[in-house]
N, C-alpha and C positions, 0 to 999 in steps of 0.2 A: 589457475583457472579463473575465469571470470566470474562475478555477483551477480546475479540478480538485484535488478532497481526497478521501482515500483515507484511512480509518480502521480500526484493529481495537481492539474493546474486549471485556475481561472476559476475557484468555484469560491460562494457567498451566500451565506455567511459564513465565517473562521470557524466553522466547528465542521471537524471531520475526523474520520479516522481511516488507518491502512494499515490490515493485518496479512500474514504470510501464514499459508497454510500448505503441510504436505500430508496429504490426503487428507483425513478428518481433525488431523491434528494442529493446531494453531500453535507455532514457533514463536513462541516468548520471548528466549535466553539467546536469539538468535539474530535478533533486527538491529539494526541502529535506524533511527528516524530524525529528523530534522523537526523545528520548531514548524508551527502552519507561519511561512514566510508570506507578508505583504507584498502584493504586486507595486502597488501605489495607485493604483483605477480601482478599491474596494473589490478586487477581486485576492485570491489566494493561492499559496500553492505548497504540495508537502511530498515530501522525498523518504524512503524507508526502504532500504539497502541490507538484505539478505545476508549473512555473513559465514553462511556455509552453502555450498554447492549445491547444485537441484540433484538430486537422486533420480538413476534413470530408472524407468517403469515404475516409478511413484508419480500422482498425481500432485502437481504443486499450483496453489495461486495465489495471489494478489488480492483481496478484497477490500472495497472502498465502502463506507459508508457515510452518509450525508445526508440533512434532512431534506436536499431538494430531490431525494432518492425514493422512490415507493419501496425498493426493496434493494438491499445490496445489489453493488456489482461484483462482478470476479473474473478477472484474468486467468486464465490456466495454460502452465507448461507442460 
């Protein structure tokens, strides 16, 4: 079965973060993530790859966080 991947690209300054959550709960022991990668134009980008399956009729997402963010984002499957 496939992973889920969770990307944010082009964002600055180098601090950010991407966590994976299925429902209220936040999967720790579960991610692999990338270093926050240099584009080379002062922009950035960061990859964090899910390493167990979505569970069906569980709510799962993606959240980014960034200070050029008023309030997180989040993806959901």
């Amino acid at each position: 079965p496939g992973r889920p991947l969770c990307s944010v690209m082009d964002f600055c300054p180098a601090r950010g973060q991407l966590r994976w959550f299925q429902g209220q709960q936040e999967l720790l022991g579960h991610v692999v993530a990338t270093d926050i990668v240099p584009n080379g134009d002062w922009t950035h980008q960061l990859l964090v790859l899910l390493e167990i399956p979505l569970q069906r009729g569980v709510t799962s997402s993606c959240q980014v966080e960034h200070v050029s963010l008023e309030q997180p984002l989040s993806r959901y499957w």
